[in-house]
N, C-alpha and C positions, 0 to 999 in steps of 0.2 A: 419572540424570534427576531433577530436580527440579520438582516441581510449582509452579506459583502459582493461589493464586485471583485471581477476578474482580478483586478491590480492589488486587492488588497486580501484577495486567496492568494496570487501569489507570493506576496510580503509573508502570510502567513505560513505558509507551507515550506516555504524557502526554494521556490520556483522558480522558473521563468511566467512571463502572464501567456507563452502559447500553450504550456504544458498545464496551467491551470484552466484552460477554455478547455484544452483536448479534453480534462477530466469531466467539464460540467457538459459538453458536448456528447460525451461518450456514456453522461448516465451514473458514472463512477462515485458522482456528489450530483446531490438532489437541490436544484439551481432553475430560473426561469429565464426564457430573454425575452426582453420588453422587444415592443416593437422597433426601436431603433437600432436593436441587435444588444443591445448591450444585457450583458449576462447577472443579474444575483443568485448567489449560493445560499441557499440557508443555511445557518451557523451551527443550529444541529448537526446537520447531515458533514455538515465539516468536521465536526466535533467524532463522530462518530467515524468519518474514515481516518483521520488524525490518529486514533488506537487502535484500528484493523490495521492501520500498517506501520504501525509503535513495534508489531511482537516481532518477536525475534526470526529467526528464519530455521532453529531449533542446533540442534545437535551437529556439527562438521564431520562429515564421512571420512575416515583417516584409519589406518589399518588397526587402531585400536577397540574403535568403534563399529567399521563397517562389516564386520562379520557375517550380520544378521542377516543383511542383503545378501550374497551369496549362499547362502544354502551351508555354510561352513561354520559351524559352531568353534567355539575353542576345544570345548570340548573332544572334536572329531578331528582335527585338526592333528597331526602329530610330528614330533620333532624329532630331530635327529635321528 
């Protein structure tokens, strides 16, 4: 296991280093702070929030797609 601090989470991440403390303050990444405040991330826990927020965010709701959400099938739907 490899540690990183705050400055070199955020290099990785492509942060700023407040948004990367927010993260290891907040729990979000699994990180220690030594007693002079200063924060290490374990590279794991990096590693692994790195591809919980890699995916995608799914499908874009657009009248072709968002049907299903309304209760309105194509099916049921009728034209003209």
């Amino acid at each position: 296991m490899v540690d990183l601090t705050a400055t070199q989470l955020a290099e990785r991440l492509g942060v700023t280093t407040r948004r990367a403390r927010d993260l290891l303050r907040s729990e979000e990444i699994t990180a220690r702070q030594l007693a002079n405040g200063m924060w290490l991330a374990d590279s794991d826990a990096v590693a692994r929030y790195e591809v919980s927020t890699s995916r995608g965010s799914g499908r874009t709701l657009d009248a072709a797609t968002a049907w299903g959400c309304s209760g309105n099938s194509p099916a049921s739907i009728q034209t003209g």
